[in-house]
C-alpha positions, -999 to +999 in steps of 0.1 A: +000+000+000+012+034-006+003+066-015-023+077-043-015+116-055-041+142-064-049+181-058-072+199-042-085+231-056-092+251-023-101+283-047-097+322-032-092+314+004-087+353+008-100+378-013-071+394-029-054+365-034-044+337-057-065+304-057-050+276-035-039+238-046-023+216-021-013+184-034-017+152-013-012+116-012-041+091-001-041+057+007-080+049+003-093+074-028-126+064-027-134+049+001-169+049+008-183+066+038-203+040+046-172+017+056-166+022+096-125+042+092-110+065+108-091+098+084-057+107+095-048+139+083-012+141+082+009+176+078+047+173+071+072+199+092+094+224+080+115+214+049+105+181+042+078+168+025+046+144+028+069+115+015+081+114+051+053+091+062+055+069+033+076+041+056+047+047+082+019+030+058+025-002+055+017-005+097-014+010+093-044-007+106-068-016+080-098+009+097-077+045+092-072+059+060-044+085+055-044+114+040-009+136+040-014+172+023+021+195+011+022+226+019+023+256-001+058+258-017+061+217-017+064+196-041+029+199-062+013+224-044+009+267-045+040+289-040+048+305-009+027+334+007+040+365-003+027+389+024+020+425+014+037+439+047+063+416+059+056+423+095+078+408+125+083+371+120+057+373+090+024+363+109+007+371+079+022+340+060+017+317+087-018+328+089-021+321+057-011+287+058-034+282+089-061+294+065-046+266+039-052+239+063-088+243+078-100+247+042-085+216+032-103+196+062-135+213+048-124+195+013-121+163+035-151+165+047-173+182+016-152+164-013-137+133-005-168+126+022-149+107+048-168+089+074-178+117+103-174+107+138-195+082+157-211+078+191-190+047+195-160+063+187-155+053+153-148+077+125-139+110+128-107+131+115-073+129+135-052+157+129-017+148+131+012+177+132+050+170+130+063+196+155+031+212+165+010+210+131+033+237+106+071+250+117+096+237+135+117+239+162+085+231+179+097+252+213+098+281+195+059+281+185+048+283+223+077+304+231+107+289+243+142+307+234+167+285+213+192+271+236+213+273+208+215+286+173+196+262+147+204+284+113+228+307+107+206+342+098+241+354+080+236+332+048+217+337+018+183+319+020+192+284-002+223+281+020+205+288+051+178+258+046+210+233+033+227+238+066+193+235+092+181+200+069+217+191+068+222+194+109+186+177+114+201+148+093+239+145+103+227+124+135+208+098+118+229+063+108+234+060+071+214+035+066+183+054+076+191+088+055+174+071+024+142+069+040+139+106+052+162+120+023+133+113-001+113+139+018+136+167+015+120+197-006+129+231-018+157+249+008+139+284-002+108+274+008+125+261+040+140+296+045+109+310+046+093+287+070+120+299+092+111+333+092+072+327+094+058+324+128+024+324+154+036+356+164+059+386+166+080+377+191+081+348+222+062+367+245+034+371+218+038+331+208+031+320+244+006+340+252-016+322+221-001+288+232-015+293+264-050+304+255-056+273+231-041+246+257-051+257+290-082+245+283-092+222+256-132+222+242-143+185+257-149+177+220-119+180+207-090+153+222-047+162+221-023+135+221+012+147+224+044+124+214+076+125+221+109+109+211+138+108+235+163+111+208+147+143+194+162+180+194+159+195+227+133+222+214+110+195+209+116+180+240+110+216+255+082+217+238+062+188+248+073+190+285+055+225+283+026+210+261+021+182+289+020+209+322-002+228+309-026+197+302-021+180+331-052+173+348-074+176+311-093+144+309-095+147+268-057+146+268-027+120+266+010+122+259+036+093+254+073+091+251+087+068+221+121+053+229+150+059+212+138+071+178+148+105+163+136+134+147+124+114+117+107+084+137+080+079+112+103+069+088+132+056+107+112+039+133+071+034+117+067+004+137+065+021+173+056+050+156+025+032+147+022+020+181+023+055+194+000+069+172-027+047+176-023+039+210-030+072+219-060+077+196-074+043+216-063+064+253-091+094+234-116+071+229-111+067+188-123+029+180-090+019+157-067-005+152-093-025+175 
C-alpha cells in the first residue's frame, strides 16, 4: 500500500489573493463513507515533505485511512505566501497557511466525504502535526528561546535551509538517511518557514499557546508524542505542552524510545504503536 496523488483546488481562500492547490497523497481514494474508518490527516514539518510518512503505511491498521497534504511551496502544491507587509516574523504567511489547512479539512469532509465521527468512537478526522502542526523547532511556537543557534541568519536563504536540513540529518545512521532523504523539498521554501511564525515575538507566541491549551473544548482530544532522541526544542516543547494539560481528561502524551527526529520513517513500527495507542487512550475505535 502506498500513496495515491491528487490536488485539491481550495479556490480564493482570501479575497485578494491567488487560488490555493495543495497536493496530497491518499491511501483509500474512494473509500466509501459507509465503511466504519477513521481519516488521518497528516501535515509534514518544516523542509521536508509528505513522503516522510511513506515508511509509516504499510503499519497502518486496515480501519484508518491516511491522508498527507504538502504545503504551499512543496512539491505539487501553490508557491509561498507573499505577504504585502512583511511584518515581525511574518504572521501574515503563517496565517495564511493556517487558512490553507482548515480549508483543506472542509475539502475532506465536503469532497472526498470521509466517514464523520461516531457515538462509539468510530470515524472522525485525526489531525496529526510533525512539530506542533506547521514550523519547527517546535519550542519556538509556544515560546521557548533556542538554547542554541539552529540556522545561521548570516547566509543567503538556499544556503541557510541546506545547513538546518543538513544538521537535522547529520545524527541519523546512514542507513536510515534514504528513508527521510526522499522527503527533502525546496531549501527556499525552508528559508521562509524559518522566518514565518504564530507571532511577533516569544512573548506574543506563548501567550496564544497558552490560551488554546489551558483548556481544551471536551470535543476535541490532544495526544502529544515524544521521542527521546529528538532535538531539545522538541523535548522543551512537549514537557510545556504536557504541564499545561495535566489534569485535562480529553488529553494524553507518550514518550517513544529511542527514535529520532524522523521516527516515522526511521522507526514506523513504534511510531504506529504510538499513534494509535493514543488515539485508543481518546476514545477513537481503531486499530481495535
Amino acid at each position: 500500500m502506498s500513496f495515491i496523488w491528487s490536488t485539491a483546488e481550495l479556490g480564493t481562500l482570501v479575497p485578494g489573493n491567488e487560488p490555493i492547490r495543495l497536493r496530497y497523497g491518499d491511501t483509500h481514494p474512494g473509500r466509501p463513507p459507509s465503511e466504519r474508518y477513521t481519516t488521518i490527516v497528516a501535515l509534514h514539518g518544516a523542509g521536508f515533505n509528505d513522503n516522510i510518512w511513506l515508511p509509516w503505511i504499510s503499519h497502518l491498521p486496515s480501519d484508518v485511512r491516511l491522508i498527507a497534504i504538502n504545503r504551499r511551496g512543496f512539491s505539487g502544491s501553490s508557491a509561498t505566501h507573499q505577504s504585502c507587509e512583511i511584518l515581525p516574523n511574518d504572521t501574515e504567511a503563517f496565517g495564511r497557511y493556517t487558512v490553507d489547512l482548515f480549508a483543506f479539512i472542509k475539502f475532506v469532509v465536503e469532497t472526498l466525504k470521509v466517514p464523520d465521527h461516531k457515538t462509539d468512537g468510530s470515524g472522525g478526522i485525526v489531525l496529526l502535526g510533525w512539530n506542533v502542526i506547521l514550523f519547527e523547532p517546535a519550542g519556538f511556537m509556544v515560546g521557548i528561546p533556542f538554547d542554541r543557534p539552529l540556522w545561521d541568519d548570516s547566509l543567503p536563504p538556499e544556503p541557510l535551509g541546506r545547513g538546518f536540513v543538513d544538521g537535522l540529518l547529520q545524527p541519523l545512521p546512514a542507513e536510515k538517511l534514504p528513508l527521510v532523504q526522499a522527503s527533502v523539498d525546496d531549501m527556499l521554501v525552508l528559508a521562509h518557514d524559518l522566518h514565518s511564525w504564530n507571532g511577533a515575538d516569544l512573548k506574543e507566541r506563548e501567550g496564544l499557546a497558552r490560551t488554546a491549551f489551558t483548556q481544551i473544548p471536551p470535543f476535541i482530544g490532544l495526544g502529544i508524542l515524544c521521542c527521546t532522541t529528538t532535538l531539545t526544542a522538541c523535548h522543551q516543547c512537549c514537557e510545556w505542552l504536557t504541564d499545561i494539560c495535566a489534569g485535562q481528561a480529553n488529553t494524553t502524551s507518550r514518550v517513544i524510545q529511542g527514535g529520532n527526529h524522523f521516527v516515522m520513517a526511521t522507526n514506523p513500527k513504534e511510531f504506529n504503536d504510538a499513534v494509535i495507542g493514543s488515539l485508543q487512550d481518546l476514545g477513537v475505535q481503531v486499530g481495535v
